[in-house]
Each structure stands twice: as C-alpha cells, then as structure tokens.
C-alpha positions as CSV (number, residue, x, y, z in Angstrom):
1,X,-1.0,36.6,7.1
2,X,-3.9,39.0,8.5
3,X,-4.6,38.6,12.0
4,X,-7.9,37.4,11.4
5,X,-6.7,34.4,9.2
6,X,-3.9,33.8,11.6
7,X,-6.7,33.3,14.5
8,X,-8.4,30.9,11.9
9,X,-5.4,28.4,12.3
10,X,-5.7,27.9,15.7
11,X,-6.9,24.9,17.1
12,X,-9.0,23.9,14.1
13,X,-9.8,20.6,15.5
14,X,-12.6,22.8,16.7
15,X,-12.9,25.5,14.6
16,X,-12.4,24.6,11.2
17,X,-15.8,25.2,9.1
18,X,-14.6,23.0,6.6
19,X,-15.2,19.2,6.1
20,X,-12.7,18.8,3.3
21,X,-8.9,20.6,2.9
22,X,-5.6,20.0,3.6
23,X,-4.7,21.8,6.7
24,X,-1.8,24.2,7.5
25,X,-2.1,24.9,11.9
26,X,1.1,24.8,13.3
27,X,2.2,21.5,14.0
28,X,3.4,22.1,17.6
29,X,0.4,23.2,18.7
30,X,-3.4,23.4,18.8
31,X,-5.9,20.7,19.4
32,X,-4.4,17.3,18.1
33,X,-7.4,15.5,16.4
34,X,-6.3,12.9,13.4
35,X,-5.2,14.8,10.9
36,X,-6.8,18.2,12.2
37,X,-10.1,17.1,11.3
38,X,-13.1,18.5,13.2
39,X,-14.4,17.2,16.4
40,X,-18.0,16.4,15.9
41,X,-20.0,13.3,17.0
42,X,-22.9,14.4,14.1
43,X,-21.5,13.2,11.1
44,X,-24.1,14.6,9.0
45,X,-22.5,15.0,5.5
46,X,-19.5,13.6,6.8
47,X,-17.6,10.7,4.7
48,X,-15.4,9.3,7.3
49,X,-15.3,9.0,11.0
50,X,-11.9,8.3,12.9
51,X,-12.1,7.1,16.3
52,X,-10.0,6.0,19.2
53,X,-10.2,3.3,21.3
54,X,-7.9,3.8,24.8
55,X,-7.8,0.1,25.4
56,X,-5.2,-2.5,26.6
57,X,-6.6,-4.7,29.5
58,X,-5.9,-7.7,27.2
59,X,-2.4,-7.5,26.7
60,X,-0.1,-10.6,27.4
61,X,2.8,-8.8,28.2
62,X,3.3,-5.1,28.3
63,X,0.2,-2.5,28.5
64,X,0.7,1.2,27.6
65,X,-1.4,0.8,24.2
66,X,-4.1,2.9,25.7
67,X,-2.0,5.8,25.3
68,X,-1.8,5.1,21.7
69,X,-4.7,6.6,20.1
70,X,-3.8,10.0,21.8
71,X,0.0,9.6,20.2
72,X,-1.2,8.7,16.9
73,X,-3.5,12.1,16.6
74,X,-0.8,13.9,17.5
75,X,1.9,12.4,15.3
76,X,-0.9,12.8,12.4
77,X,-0.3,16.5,12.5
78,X,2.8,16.4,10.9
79,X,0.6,14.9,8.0
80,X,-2.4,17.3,6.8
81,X,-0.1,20.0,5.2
82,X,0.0,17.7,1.6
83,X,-1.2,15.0,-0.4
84,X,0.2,11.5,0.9
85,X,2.9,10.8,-1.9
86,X,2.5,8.1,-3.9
87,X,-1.0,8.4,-4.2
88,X,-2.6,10.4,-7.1
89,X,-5.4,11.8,-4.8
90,X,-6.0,13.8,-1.7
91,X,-8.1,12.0,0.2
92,X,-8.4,14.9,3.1
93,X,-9.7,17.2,0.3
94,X,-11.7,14.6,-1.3
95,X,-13.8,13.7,1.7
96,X,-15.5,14.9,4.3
97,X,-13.7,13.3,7.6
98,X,-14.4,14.0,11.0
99,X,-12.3,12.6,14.5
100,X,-15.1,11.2,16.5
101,X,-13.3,11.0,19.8
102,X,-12.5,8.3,21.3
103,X,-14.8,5.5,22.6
104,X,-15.6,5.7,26.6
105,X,-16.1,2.8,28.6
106,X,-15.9,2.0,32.7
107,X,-12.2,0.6,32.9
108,X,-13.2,-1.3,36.3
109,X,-15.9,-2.9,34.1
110,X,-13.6,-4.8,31.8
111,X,-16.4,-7.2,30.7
112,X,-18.9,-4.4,29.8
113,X,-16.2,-3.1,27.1
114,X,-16.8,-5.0,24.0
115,X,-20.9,-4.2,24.1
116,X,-19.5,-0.8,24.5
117,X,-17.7,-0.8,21.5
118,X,-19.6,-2.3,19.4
119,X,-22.5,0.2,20.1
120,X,-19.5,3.0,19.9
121,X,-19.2,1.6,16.2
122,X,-22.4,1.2,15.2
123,X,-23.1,4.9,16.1
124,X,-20.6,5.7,13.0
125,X,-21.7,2.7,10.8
126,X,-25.3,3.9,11.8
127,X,-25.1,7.4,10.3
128,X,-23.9,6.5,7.1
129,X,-19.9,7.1,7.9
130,X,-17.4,4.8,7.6
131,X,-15.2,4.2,9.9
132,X,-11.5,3.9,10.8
133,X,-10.0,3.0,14.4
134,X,-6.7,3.9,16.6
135,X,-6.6,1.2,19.2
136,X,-5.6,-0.2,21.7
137,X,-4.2,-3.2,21.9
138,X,-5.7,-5.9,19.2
139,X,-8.7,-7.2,21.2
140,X,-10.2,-4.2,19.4
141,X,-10.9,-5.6,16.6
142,X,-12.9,-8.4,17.3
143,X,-16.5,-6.1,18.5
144,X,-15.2,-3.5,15.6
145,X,-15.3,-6.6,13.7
146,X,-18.7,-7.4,14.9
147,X,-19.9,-4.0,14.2
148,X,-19.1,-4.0,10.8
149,X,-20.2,-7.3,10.0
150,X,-24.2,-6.4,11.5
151,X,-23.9,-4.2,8.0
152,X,-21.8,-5.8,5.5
153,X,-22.1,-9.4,6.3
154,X,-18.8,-12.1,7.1
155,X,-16.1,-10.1,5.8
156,X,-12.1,-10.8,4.9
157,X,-9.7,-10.1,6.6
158,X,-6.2,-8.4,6.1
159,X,-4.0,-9.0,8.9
160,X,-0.8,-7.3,9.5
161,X,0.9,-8.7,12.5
162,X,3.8,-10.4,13.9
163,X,1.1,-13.0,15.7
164,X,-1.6,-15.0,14.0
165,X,-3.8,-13.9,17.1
166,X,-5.6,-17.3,16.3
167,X,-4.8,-19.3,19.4
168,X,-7.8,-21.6,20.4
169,X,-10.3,-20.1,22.9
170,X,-14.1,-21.2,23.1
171,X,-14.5,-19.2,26.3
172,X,-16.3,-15.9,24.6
173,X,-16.0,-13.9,28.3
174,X,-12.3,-13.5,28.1
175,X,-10.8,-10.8,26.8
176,X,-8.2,-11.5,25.0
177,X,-5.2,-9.8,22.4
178,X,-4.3,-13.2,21.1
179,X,-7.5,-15.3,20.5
180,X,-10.0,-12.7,19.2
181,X,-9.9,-14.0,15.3
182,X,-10.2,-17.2,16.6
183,X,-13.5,-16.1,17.7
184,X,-14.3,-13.9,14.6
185,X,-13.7,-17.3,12.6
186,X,-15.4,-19.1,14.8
187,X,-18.9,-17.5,15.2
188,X,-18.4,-16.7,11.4
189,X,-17.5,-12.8,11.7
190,X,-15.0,-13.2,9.2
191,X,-14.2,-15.9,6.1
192,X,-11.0,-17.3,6.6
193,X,-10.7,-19.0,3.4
194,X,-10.6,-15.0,1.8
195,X,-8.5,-13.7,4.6
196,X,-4.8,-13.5,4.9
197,X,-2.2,-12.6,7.6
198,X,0.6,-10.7,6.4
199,X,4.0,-10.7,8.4
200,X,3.6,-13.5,10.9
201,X,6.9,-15.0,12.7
202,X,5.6,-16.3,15.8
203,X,4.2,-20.4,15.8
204,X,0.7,-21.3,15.9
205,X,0.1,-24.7,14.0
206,X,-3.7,-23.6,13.0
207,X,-4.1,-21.0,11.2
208,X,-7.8,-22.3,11.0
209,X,-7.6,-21.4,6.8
210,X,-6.6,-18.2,6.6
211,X,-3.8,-17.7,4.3
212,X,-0.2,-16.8,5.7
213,X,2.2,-15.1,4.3
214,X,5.0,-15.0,6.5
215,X,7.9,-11.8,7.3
216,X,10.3,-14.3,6.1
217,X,8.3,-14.1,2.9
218,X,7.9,-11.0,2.5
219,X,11.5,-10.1,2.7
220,X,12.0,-13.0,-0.1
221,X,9.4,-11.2,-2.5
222,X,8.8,-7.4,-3.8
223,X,6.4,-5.8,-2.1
224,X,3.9,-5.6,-5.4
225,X,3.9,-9.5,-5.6
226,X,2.6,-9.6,-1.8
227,X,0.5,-6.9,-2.6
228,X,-0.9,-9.2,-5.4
229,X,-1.0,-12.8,-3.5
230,X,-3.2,-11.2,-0.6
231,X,-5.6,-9.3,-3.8
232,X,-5.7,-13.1,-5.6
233,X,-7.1,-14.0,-1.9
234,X,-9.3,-11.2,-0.7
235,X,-10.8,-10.7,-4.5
236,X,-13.5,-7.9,-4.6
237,X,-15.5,-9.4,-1.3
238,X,-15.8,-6.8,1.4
239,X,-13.1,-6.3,3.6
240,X,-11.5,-5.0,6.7
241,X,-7.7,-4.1,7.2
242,X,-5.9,-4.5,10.7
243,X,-2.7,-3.7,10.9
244,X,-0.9,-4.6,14.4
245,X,2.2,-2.4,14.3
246,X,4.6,-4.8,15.6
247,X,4.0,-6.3,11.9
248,X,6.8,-3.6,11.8
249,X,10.1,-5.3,12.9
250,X,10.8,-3.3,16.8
251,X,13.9,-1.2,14.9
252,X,11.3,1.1,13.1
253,X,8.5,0.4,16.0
254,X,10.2,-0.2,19.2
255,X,6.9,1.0,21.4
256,X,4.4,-2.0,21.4
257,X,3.5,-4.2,23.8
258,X,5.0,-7.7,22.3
259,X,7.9,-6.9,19.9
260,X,9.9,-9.8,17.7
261,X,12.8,-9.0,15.7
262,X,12.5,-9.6,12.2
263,X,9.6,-8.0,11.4
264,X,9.1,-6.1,8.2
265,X,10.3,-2.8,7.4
266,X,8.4,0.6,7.5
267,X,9.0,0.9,3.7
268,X,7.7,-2.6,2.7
269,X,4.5,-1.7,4.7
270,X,4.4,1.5,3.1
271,X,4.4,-0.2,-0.6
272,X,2.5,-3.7,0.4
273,X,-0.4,-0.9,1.6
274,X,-0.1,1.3,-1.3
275,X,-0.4,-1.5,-3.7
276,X,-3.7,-2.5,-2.4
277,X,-5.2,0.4,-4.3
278,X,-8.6,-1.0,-5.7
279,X,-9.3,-3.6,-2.5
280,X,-13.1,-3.0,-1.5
281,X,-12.1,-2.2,2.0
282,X,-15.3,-1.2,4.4
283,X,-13.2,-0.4,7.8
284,X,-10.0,-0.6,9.3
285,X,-7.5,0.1,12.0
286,X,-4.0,0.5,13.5
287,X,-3.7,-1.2,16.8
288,X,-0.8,-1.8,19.6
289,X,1.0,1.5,19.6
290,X,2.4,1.7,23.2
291,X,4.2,5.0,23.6
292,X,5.8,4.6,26.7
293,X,8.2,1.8,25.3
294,X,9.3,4.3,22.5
295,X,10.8,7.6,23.8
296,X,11.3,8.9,20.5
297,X,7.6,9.0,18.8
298,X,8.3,6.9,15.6
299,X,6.1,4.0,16.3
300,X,2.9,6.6,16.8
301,X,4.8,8.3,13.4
302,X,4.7,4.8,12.2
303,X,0.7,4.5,13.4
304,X,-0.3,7.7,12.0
305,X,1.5,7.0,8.4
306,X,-0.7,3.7,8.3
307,X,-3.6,5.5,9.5
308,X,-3.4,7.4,6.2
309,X,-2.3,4.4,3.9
310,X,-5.9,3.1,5.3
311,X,-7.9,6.7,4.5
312,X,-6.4,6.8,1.3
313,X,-7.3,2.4,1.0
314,X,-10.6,3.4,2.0
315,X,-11.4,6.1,-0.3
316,X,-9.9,4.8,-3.5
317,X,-12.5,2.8,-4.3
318,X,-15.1,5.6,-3.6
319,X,-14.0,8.9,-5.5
320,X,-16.4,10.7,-7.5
C-alpha cells in the first residue's frame, strides 16, 4: 500500500470522501463512528443518519447504559470490512450513511431531555434522512417515537424485550424505562392492535392489545414462523423496530441494566431479524447496552450486530 493510500485509512470517521463503501481502517484504531461512517451533522445527500443517545436516568435498577452508544460504535468496527451475511445486499455500499453524533442534553436537567430529543430527531427526520438510534436505556424511545410519528403518523411497533415496558403510568413528567409505551399507546403514538412484543418473560397482566409473543414461544417455534406471526401483525403499515438487548438471554448479553435468564439466543435474534426482510420499517433502535456489567464487549458486539440487522431492515425495502 502507498503511503498516501495508507494515510487515507486513518481515522476515516473524518476523512472519508465517500458516503457509500465498505471500509477497510484498522479496526484497533482510528475514530470509532458506527460502522466508520463520516461524522457530519449536514446530511445533504445522505440516506441514513445513526445517532446516539448517552442516556440512562430512567433505569430501575442498574445505570451504565449511557456508555452504550460509545461501545456500540466501537464494536461496529469490526463490521464495515464485508457485506452482512445472509443478506444479498450491501447496505453500506448501497447508501449514503452518516453517524450524527450523539444527542446532547443538560444531565442536571432530566426533565428538559425528552424535548431535547425529539428536536435531536426531528433534525434528521427534517432533512430527509432516516434515522437509526444507539440508546440508552429504553425511555428513548418514547420522544424518538414521537419524532417519527410528527411525519409518518401512529406507527407499529416491533418490540424486542424481556419487559412489556407497558406498566400503567398517566403521570407524563416521569421519566421512566418501564412505562414509556404505555404512554406511546396512550396518547396514540403507536397502534397497539399492529404492534407486537417479541421475547417477553417478565408479568404484566395488560398488555393494552399489543400482541405478545413470548421467549418461551419463541424457543417452541423456528425462528421464520415468528418472523411470520409478527409480519401477519405488523402488515405493510409503517413501522418502527426497538430491540432492548436483554431480549437476549444475559449468557450472550450479560451487560444491561435488568437481565432475566431465559431470554432468546443471539442466533434466534439474528434469524427472527433477518426474516423481516420486506417489513416497511421507517426507524429503529438498539437500546440498554450497559458496558460496565460486561467486561468482555459481547453485549456492545451483540448491539452493533443488531444495529446492522436494522440498516440492512431499513434499506431493503428502499434499494434502487
């Protein structure tokens, strides 16, 4: 390699020229945005925004999940040399995606932080990008939610979770992990009679309609026939994926904030997300990584491989 092209490979999270391309920097070092995509708040001609949000003052238990958005950018660079397999497209060199940063808020300001979120979306929704997010704990998702709907109207949801995160709560000043689609149903965000939750093993008597298909049934099924119940559900009505990744059972992601055993396995995720090909998806994220409980990286591995499974979600629907 010439010396010149050699100095081209270094920290292309700034310097890369190119929207699209797979991208070969050196793993163990350089700047680690998602995937090595450029930094760039101007997403002129881009496709795709990714964006962090270092979040986690609504945990019930454990924080450490604003951490997570850093971990999963760099445990994405082991993932731009090739195509995602199983998938017969590239979606790095079939859009144009940029990493956003992450979204800043006042952390002594707790109850400023979901107007500041959903204006943090709607500067990506706003210029034409879609968008994809690394929380954070869950509580996320409700003003992403909020975001999206503005432009797409009451969407579906497609919950992957180990908690229905549906527990009653009229008070719309807390901040809370555990209540937030509650509150999306409630104030008619999302539909709940064309949403499903996908891995759930912890009680909540209400699931206020959504559809639940439980980790105990998904162990009982192949991953292609939950793939297809949640499809019969969602239909072709715009959607949003969340995927809270202690869905994953704490042996394949031990660093999260509110493990339970019995969760599914990184492979059944793997082929329940890849068999959603064709889903109109309009946003998504992967929440709840918390890297200090998880000395050994593989629940931000775990984040970043579902961060792709969503790009390549996203962008099935919309190749040229």
């Amino acid at each position: 390699m010439a010396l010149q092209d050699a100095r081209d490979q270094v920290d292309t999270g700034f310097t890369r020229s190119e929207a699209k391309g797979l991208a070969f920097e050196n793993a163990f070092g350089g700047a680690t945005s998602a995937f090595r995509r450029r930094y760039t708040k101007d997403l002129t001609g881009y496709d795709l925004a990714i964006t962090g949000v270092p979040f986690d003052q609504a945990v019930t238990h454990r924080p450490g999940a604003r951490f997570g958005p850093r971990a999963i950018r760099e445990a994405s660079t082991l993932q731009p040399f090739d195509p995602p397999y199983y998938w017969d497209f590239s979606p790095l060199d079939e859009f144009a995606v940029a990493d956003y940063g992450d979204c800043g808020f006042d952390y002594a300001k707790v109850t400023e932080f979901p107007c500041a979120l959903r204006n943090h979306i709607r500067s990506i929704l706003e210029q034409g990008a879609g968008c994809l997010t690394m929380g954070g704990d869950h509580y996320v998702s409700f003003p992403i939610l909020q975001a999206h709907a503005e432009k797409y109207g009451p969407l579906s949801l497609i919950q992957f979770d180990a908690h229905s995160d549906t527990w009653p709560d009229d008070d719309m000043s807390r901040i809370d992990h555990g209540t937030m689609f509650y509150k999306a149903v409630k104030t008619g965000v999302i539909d709940p009679t064309t949403s499903v939750q996908v891995g759930i093993r912890t009680v909540n008597p209400d699931t206020l309609g959504v559809t639940t298909i439980d980790a105990r049934a998904v162990h009982e099924a192949a991953p292609g026939e939950v793939a297809r119940r949640i499809k019969d559900v969602v239909g072709d009505r715009n959607c949003y994926v969340t995927f809270d990744i202690d869905c994953l059972d704490p042996a394949f992601a031990p660093g999260t904030g509110t493990p339970v055993w019995g969760g599914l396995s990184s492979g059944q995720a793997a082929a329940i997300l890849r068999d959603l090909a064709g889903i109109n998806m309009v946003g998504g994220d992967v929440v709840e990584v918390s890297p200090p409980y998880d000395t050994t990286g593989a629940t931000a591995i775990a984040g970043a491989h579902v961060l792709m499974e969503l790009m390549c979600l996203w962008g099935w629907t919309r190749r040229t």
